[in-house]
VOSEMAR-516717 format. One record per atom (N, C-alpha, C): residue number from 1; x, y, z; residue in one letter; atom name. Coordinates in steps of 0.001 Angstrom, whole numbers, padded with zeros to 6 digits, always signed. Each point is the difference from the previous one (the first is absolute). Layout:
N
pos | X | Y | Z | code | site
NUM | X | Y | Z | A | CA
...
//
This chain:
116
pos | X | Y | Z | code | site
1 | +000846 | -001167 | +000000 | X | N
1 | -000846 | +001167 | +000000 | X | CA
1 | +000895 | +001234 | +000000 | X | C
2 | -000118 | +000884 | -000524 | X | N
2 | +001027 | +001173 | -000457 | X | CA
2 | -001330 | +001223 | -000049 | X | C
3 | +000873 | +000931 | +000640 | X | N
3 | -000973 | +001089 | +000492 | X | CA
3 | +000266 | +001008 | -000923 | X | C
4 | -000722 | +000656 | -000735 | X | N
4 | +000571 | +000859 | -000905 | X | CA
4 | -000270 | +001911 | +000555 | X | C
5 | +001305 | +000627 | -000355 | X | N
5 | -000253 | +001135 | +000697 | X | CA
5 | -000971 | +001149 | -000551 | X | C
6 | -000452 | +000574 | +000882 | X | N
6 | -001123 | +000783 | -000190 | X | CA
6 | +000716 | +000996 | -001558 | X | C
7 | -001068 | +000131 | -000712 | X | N
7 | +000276 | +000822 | -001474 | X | CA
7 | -000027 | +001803 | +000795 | X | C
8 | +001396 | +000664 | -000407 | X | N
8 | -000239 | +001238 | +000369 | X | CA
8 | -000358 | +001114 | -001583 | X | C
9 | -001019 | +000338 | +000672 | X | N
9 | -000799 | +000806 | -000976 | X | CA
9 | +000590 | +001415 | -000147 | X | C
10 | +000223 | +000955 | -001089 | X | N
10 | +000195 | +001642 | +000584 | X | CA
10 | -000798 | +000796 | +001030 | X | C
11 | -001475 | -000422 | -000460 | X | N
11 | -001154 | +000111 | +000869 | X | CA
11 | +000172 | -000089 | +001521 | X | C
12 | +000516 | -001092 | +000145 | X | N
12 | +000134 | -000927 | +001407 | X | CA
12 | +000990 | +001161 | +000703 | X | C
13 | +000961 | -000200 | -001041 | X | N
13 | +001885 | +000434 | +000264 | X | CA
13 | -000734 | +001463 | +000836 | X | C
14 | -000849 | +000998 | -000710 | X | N
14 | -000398 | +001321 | +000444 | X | CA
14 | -000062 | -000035 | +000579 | X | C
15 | -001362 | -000531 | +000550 | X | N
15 | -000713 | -000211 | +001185 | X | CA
15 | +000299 | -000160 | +001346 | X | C
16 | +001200 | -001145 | -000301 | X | N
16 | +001299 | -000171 | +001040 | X | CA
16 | +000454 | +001035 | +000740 | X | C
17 | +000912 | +000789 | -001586 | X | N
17 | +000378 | +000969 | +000385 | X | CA
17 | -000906 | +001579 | +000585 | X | C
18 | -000941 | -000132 | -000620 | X | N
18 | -001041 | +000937 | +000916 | X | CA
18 | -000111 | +000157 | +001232 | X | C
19 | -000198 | -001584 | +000281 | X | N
19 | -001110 | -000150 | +001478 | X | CA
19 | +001991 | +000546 | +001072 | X | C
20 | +001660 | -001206 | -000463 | X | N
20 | +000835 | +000561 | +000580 | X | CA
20 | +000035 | +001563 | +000265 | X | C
21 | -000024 | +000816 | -001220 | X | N
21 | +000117 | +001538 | +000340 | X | CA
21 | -000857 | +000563 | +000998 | X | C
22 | -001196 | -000320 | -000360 | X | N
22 | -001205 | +000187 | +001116 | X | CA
22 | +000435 | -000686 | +001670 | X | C
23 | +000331 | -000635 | +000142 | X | N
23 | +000524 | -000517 | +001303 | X | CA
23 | +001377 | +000505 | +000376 | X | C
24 | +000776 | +000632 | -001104 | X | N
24 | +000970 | +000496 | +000340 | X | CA
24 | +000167 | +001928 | +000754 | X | C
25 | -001466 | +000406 | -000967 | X | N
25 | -000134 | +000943 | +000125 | X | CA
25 | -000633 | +000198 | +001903 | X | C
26 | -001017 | -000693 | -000284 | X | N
26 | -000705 | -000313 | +000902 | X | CA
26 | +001498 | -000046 | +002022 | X | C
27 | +000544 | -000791 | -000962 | X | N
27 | +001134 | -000283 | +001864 | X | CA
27 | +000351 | +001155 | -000099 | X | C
28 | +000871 | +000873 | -001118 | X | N
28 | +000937 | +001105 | +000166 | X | CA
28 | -000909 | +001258 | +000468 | X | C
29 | -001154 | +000527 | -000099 | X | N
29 | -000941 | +000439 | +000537 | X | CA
29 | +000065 | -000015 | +001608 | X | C
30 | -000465 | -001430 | -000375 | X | N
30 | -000326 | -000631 | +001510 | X | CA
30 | +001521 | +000471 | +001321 | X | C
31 | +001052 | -000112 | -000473 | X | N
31 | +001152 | +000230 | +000328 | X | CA
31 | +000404 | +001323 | +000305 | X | C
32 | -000310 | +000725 | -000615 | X | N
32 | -000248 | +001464 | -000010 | X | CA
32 | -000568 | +000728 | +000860 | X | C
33 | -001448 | -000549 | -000061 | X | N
33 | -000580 | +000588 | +001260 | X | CA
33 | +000358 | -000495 | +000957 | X | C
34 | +000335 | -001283 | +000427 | X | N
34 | +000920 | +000069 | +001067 | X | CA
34 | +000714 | +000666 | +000421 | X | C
35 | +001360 | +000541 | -000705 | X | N
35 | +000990 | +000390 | +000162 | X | CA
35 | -000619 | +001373 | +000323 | X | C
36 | -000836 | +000481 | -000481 | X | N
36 | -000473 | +001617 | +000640 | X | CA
36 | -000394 | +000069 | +000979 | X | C
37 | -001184 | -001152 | +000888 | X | N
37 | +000016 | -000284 | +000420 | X | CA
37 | +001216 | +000240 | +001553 | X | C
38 | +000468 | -000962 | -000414 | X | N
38 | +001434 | -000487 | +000679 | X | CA
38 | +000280 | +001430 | +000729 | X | C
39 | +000380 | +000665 | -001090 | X | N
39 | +000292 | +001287 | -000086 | X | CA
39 | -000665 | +000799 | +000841 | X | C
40 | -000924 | +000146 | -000037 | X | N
40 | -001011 | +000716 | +000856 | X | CA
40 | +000114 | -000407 | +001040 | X | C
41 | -000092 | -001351 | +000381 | X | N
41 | +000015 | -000302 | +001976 | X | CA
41 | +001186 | +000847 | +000382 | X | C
42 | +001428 | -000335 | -000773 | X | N
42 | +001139 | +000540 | +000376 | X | CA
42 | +000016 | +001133 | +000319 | X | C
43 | -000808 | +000809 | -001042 | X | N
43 | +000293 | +001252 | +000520 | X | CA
43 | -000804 | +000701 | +000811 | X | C
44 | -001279 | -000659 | +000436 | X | N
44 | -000615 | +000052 | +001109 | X | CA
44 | +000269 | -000624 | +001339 | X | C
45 | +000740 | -000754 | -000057 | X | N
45 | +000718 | -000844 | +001233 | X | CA
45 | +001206 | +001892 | +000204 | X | C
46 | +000799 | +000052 | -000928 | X | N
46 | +001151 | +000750 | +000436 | X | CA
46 | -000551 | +001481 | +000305 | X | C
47 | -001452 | +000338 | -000534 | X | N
47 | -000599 | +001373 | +000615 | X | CA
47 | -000492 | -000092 | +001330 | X | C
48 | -000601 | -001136 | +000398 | X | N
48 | -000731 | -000193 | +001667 | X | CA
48 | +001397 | -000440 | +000547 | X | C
49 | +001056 | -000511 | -000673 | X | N
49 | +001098 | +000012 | +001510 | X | CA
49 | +000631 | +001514 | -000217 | X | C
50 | +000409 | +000706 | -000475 | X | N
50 | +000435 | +001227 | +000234 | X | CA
50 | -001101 | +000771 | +000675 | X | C
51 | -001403 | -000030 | +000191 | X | N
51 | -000733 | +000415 | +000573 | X | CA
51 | +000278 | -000532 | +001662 | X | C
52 | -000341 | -000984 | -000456 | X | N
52 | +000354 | -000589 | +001724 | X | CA
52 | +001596 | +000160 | +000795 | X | C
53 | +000929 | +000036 | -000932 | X | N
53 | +001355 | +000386 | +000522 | X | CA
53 | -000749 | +001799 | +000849 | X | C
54 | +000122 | +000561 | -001150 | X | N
54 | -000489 | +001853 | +000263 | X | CA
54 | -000903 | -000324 | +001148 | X | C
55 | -001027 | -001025 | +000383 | X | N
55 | -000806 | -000107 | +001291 | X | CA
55 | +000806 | +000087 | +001148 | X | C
56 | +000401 | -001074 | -000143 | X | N
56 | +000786 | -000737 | +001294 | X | CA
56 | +001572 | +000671 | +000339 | X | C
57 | +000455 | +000838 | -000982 | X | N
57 | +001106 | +000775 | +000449 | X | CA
57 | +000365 | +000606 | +001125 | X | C
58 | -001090 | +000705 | +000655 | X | N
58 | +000069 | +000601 | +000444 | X | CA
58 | -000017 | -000347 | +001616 | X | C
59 | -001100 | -001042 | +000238 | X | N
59 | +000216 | -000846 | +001033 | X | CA
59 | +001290 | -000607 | -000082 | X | C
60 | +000668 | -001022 | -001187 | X | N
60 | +001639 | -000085 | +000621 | X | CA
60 | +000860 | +000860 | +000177 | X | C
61 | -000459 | +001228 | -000494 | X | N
61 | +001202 | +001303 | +000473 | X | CA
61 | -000005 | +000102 | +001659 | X | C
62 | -001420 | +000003 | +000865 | X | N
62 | -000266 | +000512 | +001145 | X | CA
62 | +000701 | -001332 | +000270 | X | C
63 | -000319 | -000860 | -000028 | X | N
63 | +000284 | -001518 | +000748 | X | CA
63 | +001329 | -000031 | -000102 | X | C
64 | +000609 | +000433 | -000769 | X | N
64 | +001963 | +000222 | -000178 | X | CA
64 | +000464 | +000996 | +001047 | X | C
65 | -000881 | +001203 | -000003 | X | N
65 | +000407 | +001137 | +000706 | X | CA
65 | +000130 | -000648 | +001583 | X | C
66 | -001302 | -000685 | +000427 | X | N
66 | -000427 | -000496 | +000869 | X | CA
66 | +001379 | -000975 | +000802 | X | C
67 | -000044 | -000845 | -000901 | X | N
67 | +001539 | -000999 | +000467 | X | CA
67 | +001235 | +000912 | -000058 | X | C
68 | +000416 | +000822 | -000791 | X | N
68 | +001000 | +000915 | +000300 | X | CA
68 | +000236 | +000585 | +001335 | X | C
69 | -001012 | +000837 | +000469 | X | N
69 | -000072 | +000948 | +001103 | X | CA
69 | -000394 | -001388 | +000940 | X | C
70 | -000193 | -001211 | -000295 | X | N
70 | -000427 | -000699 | +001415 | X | CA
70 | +001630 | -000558 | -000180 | X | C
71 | +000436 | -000593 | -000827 | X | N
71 | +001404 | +000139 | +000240 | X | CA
71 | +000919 | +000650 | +000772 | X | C
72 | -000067 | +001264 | -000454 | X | N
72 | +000996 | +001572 | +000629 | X | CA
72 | -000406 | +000137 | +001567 | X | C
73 | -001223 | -000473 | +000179 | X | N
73 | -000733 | +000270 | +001721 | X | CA
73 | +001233 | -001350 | +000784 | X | C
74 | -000102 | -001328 | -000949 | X | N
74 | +000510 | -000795 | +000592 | X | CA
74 | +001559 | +000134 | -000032 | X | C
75 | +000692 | +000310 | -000996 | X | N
75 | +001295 | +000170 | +000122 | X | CA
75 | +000500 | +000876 | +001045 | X | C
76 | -000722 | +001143 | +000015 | X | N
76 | +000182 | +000688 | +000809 | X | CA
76 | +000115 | -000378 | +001525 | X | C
77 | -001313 | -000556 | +000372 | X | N
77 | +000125 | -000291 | +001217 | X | CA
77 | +000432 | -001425 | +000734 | X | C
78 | +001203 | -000742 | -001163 | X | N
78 | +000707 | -001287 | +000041 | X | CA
78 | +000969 | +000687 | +000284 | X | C
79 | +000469 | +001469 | -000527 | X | N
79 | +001456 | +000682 | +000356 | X | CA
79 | -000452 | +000329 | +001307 | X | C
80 | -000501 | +000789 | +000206 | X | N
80 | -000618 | +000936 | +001156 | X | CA
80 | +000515 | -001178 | +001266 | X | C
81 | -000736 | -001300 | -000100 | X | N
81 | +000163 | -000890 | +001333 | X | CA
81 | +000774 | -001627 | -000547 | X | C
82 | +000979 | +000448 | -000311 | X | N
82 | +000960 | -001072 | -000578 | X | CA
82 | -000042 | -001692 | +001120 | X | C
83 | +000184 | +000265 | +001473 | X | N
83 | +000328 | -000634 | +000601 | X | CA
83 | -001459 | -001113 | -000271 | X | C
84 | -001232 | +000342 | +000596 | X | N
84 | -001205 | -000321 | -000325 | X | CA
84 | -000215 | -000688 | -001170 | X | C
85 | +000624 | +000522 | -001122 | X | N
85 | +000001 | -000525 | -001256 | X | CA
85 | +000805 | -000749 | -000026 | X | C
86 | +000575 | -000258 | +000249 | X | N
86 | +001346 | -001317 | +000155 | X | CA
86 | -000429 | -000780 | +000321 | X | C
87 | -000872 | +000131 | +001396 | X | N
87 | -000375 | -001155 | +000839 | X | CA
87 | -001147 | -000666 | -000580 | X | C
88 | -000712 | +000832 | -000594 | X | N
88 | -001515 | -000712 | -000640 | X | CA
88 | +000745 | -000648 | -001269 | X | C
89 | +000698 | +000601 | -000745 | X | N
89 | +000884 | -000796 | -001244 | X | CA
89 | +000090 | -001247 | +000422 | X | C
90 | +000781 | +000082 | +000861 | X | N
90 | +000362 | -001686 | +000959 | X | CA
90 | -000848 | -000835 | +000197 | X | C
91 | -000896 | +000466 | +001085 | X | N
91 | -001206 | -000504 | +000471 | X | CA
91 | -000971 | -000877 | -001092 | X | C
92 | -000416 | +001084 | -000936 | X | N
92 | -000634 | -000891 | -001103 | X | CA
92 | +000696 | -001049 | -000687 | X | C
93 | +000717 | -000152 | -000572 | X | N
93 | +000524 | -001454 | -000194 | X | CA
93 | +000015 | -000496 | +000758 | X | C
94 | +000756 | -000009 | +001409 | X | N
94 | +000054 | -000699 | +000715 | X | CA
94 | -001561 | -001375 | +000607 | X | C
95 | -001038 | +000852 | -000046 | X | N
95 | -001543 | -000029 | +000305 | X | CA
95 | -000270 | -000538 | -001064 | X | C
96 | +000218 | +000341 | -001417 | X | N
96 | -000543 | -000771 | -000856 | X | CA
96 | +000430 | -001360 | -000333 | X | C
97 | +001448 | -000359 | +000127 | X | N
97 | +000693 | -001614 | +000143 | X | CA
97 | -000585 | -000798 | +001080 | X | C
98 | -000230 | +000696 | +001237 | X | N
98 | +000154 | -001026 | +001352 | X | CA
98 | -002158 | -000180 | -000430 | X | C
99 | -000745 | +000935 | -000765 | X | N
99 | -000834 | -000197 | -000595 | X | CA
99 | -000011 | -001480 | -000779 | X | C
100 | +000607 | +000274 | -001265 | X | N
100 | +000135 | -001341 | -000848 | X | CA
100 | +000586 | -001244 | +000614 | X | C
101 | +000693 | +000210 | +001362 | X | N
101 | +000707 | -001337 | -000060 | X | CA
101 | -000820 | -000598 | +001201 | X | C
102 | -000678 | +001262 | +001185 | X | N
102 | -001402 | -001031 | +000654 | X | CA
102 | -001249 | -000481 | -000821 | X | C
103 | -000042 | +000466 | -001653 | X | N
103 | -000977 | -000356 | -000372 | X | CA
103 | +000373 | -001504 | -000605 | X | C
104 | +001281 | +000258 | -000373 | X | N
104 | +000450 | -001255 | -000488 | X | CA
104 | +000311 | -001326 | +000646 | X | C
105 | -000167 | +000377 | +001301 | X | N
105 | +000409 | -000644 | +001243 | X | CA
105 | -001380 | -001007 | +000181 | X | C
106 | -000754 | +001149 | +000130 | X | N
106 | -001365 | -000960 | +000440 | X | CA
106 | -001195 | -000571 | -001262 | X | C
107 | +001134 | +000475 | -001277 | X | N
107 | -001212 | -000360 | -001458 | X | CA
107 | -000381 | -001572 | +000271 | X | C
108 | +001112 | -000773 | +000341 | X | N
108 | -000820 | -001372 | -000229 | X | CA
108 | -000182 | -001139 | +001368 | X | C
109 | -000651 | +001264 | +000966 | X | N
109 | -000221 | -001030 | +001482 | X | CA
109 | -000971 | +000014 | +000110 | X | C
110 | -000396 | -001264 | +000694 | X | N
110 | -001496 | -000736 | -000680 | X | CA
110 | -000549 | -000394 | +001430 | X | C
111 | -000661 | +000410 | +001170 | X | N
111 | +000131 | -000682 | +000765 | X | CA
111 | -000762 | -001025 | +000367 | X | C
112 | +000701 | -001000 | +000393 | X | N
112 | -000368 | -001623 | +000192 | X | CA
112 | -001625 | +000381 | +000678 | X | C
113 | -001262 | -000814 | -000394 | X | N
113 | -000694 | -000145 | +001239 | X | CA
113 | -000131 | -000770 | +001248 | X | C
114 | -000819 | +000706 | +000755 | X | N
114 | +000528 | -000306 | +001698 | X | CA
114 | -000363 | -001788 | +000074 | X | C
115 | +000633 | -000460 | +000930 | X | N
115 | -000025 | -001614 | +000030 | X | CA
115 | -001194 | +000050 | +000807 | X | C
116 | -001208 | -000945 | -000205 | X | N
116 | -000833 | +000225 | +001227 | X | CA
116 | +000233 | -001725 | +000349 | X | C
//
């Protein structure tokens, strides 16, 4: 049995080529408006964040100012009482190890229940 291949017509051949152009036309279109699309979120994404940067500026300016001068209060008065500051320097580590190592001490004691 031998299959014989389909007869291509000019007719046919057109048609082919029609309906391809038409589907070709059809994606590159289709592609297009995408891409404007595309385009458009972008440049609506990059107008509402420069909006929102220009919002919120101004609160991180104060909130900078804020840690600065709470800084300068503290430097200041770490010089002012050095000795004090030494000792709490110390102190806190010190408090925070003997911290971790009673916690570590008692992480895995389980106690037995009572014998009755």
């Amino acid at each position: 049995m031998t299959m014989n291949a389909p007869v291509q017509t000019p007719a046919a051949n057109a048609a082919a080529v029609s309906t391809f152009d038409q589907l070709k036309e059809t994606t590159l279109n289709a592609v297009n408006w995408m891409g404007k699309n595309i385009q458009q979120i972008g440049s609506n994404v990059k107008d509402y964040s420069l909006k929102v940067v220009e919002w919120a500026k101004p609160f991180f300016q104060n909130l900078m100012k804020m840690f600065a001068e709470t800084f300068d209060k503290v430097k200041a008065f770490v010089l002012a009482n050095k000795q004090v500051s030494v000792a709490v320097g110390v102190a806190i580590p010190v408090i925070a190890g003997l911290t971790i190592f009673a916690s570590k001490l008692c992480e895995n004691k389980s106690e037995a229940p009572a014998a009755v």
